[in-house]
C-alpha positions in Angstrom: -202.3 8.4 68.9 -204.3 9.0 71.6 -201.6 10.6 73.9 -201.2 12.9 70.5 -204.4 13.9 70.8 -204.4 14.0 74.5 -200.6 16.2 74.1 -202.9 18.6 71.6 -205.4 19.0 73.7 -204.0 20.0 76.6 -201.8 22.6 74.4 -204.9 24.3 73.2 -205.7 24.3 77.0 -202.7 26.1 77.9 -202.4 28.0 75.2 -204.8 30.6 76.2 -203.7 30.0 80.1 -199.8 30.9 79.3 -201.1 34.3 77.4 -203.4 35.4 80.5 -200.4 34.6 82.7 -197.9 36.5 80.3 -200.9 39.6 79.3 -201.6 39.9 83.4 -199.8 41.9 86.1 -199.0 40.4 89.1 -198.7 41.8 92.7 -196.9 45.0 93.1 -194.0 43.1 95.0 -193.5 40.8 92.1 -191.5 41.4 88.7 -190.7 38.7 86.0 -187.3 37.3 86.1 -185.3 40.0 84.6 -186.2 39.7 80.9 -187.5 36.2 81.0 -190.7 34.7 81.9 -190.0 31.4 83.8 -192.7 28.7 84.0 -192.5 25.8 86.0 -194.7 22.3 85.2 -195.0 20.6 88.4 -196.5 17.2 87.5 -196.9 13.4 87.9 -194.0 11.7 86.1 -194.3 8.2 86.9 -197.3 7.7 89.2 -201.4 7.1 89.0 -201.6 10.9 87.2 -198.8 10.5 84.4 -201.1 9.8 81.8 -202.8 12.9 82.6 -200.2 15.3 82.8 -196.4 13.9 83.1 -194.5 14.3 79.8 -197.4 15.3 77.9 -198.0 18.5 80.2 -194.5 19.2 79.7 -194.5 18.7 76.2 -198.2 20.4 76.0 -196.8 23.4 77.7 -194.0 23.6 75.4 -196.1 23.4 72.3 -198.4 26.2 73.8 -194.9 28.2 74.5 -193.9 28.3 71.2 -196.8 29.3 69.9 -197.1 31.9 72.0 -193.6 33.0 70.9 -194.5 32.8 67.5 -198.0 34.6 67.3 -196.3 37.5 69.3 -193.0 37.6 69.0 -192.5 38.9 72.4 -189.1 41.2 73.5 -188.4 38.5 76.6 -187.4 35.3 76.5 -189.9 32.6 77.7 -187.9 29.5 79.7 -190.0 26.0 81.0 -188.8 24.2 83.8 -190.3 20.8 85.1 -190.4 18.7 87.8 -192.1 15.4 89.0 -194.2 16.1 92.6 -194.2 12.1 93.3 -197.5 12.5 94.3 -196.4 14.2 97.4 -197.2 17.2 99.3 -194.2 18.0 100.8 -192.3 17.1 97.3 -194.2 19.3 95.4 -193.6 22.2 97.8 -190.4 22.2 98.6 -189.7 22.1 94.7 -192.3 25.4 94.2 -190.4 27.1 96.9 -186.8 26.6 95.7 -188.1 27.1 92.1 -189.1 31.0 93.2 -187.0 31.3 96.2 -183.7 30.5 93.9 -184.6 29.7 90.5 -186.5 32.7 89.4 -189.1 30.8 88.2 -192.6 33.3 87.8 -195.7 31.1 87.6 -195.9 26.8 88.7 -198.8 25.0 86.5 -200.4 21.4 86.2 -200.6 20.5 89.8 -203.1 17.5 89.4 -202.7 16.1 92.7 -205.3 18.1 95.1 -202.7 17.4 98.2 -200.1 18.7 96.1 -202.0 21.8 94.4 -203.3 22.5 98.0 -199.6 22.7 99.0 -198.6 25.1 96.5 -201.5 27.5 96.3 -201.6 30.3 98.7 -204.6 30.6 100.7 -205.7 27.5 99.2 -207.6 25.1 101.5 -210.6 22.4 101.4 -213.8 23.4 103.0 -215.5 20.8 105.3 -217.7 20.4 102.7 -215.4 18.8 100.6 -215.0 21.9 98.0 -210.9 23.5 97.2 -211.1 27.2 97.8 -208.7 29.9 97.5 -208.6 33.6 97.5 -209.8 35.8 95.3 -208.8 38.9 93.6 -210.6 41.6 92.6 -208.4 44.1 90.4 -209.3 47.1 88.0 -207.6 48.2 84.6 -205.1 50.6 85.3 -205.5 54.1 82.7 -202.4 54.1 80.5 -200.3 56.7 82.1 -201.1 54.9 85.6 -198.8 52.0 84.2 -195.7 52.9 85.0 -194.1 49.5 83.3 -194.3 46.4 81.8 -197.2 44.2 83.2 -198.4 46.9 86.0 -201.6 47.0 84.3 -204.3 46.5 87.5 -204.6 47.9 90.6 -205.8 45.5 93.4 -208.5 46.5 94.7 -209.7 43.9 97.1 -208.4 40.0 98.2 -211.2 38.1 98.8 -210.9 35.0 101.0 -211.6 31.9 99.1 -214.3 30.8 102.8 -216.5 34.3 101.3 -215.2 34.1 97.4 -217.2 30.2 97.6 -220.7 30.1 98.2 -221.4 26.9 100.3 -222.5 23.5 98.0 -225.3 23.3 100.3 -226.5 26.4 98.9 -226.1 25.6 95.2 -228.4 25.6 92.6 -226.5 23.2 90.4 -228.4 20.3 89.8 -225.4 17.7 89.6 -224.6 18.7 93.3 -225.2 16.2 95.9 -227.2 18.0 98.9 -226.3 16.9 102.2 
């Protein structure tokens, strides 16, 4: 029962995160792969994070999927691949770089590990202050005879790196932070 729940909860989760990824345009240089959307869960099968994403992220990610397919009804085809990271680094990107390199695979989620996420993110780093940036992107709508096809809806404006994108945890204001 409580994996259920957990399985459920991580669909409504992802739910919303596969439609941003399937509604949002991606770099110029990138295009879907051909008329399929290929997602690829890269999580903890069999180690310390398996309960928290392993088959239930695949299964989660599935579930939000389908009912993406079937609120929309989409003209492409939307295909899931997974793998298991092992907890390692290296692992995890190596599989991320075959899985677009040869694979055709468009977006990677459920990284749980932060050495493995780290790996896979681009620009992606920890600060000495302990914090996981990465870079940001600031993008505006594109008018509707600027798009000139499917998802080419923003134009990219700026790409901020995630050391200016962060403000400092010394400087925060939140009062759970630990001031050093």
């Amino acid at each position: 029962m409580k994996r259920q729940l957990l399985g459920i909860a991580i669909a409504s989760l992802l739910l919303p995160a596969a439609a941003a990824v399937l509604a949002q345009a991606k770099p110029p240089a990138m295009k879907i792969s051909g008329d399929m959307v290929k997602i690829g869960v890269l999580t903890d099968m069999s180690g310390v994070y398996s309960d928290l994403g392993g088959q239930g992220s695949v299964t989660a990610a599935q579930m939000a999927v389908d009912g993406y397919l079937a609120q929309n009804k989409p003209k492409f085809k939307i295909e899931l691949v997974y793998a298991d990271h092992q907890n390692k680094a290296d692992v995890g990107s190596n599989k991320v770089r075959e899985w677009f390199d040869t694979q055709g695979v468009d977006t990677v989620t459920d990284t749980l590990n932060s050495g493995v996420a780290l790996a896979v993110a681009k620009g992606g780093k920890i600060r000495e202050d302990g914090r996981m940036v990465h870079d940001m992107y600031l993008v505006e709508v594109k008018k509707p005879a600027e798009s000139k096809e499917p998802w080419d809806y923003y134009h990219i404006k700026a790409v901020i790196p995630g050391n200016e994108a962060y403000q400092s945890l010394a400087l925060s204001r939140c009062p759970l932070v630990t001031k050093k």
